[in-house]
C-alpha positions in Angstrom: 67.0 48.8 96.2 66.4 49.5 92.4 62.8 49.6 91.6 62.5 48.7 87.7 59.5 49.8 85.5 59.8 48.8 82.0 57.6 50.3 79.4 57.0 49.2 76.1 55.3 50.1 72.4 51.2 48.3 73.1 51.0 46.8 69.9 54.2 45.1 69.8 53.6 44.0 73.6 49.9 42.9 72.4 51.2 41.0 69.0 54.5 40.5 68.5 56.5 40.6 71.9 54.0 38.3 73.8 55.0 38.3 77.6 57.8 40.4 77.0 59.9 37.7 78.3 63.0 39.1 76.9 62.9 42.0 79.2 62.6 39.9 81.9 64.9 37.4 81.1 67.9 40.1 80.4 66.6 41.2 83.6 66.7 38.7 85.7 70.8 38.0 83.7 71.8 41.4 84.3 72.5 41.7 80.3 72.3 44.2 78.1 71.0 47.5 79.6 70.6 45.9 83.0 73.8 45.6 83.1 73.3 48.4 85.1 72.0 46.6 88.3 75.1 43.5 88.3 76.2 44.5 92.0 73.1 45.7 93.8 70.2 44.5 94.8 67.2 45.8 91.9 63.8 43.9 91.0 61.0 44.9 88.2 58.1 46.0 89.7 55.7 46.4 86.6 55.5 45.9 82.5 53.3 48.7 81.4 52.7 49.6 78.0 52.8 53.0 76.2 49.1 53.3 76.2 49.1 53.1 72.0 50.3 55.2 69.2 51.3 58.1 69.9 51.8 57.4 73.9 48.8 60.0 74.2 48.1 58.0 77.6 51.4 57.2 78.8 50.8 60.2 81.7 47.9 58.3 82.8 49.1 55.2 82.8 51.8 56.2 85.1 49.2 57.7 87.3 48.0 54.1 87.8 51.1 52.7 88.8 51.4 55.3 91.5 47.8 54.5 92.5 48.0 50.8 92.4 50.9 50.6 94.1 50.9 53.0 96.8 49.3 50.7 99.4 52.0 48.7 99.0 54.3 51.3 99.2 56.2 51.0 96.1 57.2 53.2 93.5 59.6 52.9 90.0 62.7 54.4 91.1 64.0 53.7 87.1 62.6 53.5 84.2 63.7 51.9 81.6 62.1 51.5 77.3 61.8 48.7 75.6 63.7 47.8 72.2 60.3 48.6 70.8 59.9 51.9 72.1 63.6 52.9 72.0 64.8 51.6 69.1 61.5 51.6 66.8 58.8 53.9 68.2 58.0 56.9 65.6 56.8 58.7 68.8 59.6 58.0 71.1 60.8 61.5 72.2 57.6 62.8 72.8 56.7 59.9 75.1 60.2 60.3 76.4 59.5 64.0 77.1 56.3 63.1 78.7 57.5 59.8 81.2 60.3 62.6 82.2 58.5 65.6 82.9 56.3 63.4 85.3 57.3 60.5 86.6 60.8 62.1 88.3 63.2 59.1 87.9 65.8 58.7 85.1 64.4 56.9 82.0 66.7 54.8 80.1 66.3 53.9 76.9 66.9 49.7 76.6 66.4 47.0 78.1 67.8 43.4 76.7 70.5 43.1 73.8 68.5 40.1 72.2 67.6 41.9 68.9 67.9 38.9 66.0 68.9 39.3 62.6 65.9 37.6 61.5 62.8 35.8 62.4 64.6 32.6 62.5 67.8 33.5 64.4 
């Protein structure tokens, strides 16, 4: 079974994406990048956030993860960025660079394809 982790920019998360519920619900559809997981059996084990501008903690915060959840025997087996960190993070290949180099599972950049136009779509 697919083990999701889905990380995201911290101030978007913290102001504008509240509850990141459009991760979860193309998640839970299978849409857009989780499209991915249609015919096997996959759930999301965590939200985390990039640790703020410029993903200076992202290392550590994926330390935590492995910490919290290794009673439980869990780990991320994917990881996949948020709209806000793929498509509009200034910092995004460093923190790529960084979530690669340690947490040994593919990183994909997306996660829902519910981007609107405007405010108001």
């Amino acid at each position: 079974m697919e083990k999701v982790l889905i990380i995201g920019c911290k101030r978007i998360m913290d102001d504008v994406c509240i509850g990141c519920s459009r991760c979860l619900v193309g998640f839970n559809r299978r849409e857009g990048y989780f499209e991915l997981y249609k015919d096997e059996e996959a759930e999301v084990m965590g939200l985390l956030s990039c640790g703020d501008c410029p993903g200076a903690g992202i290392v550590t915060r994926l330390a935590q993860v492995k910490l919290w959840n290794a009673p439980l025997n869990e780990k991320p087996t994917k990881i996949h960025l948020g709209p806000c960190l793929a498509e509009h993070c200034p910092h995004k290949n460093e923190i790529i660079k960084k979530i690669k180099a340690k947490a040994g599972v593919q990183v994909i950049e997306g996660t829902h394809p519910y981007m609107p136009e405007n405010i108001f779509a």
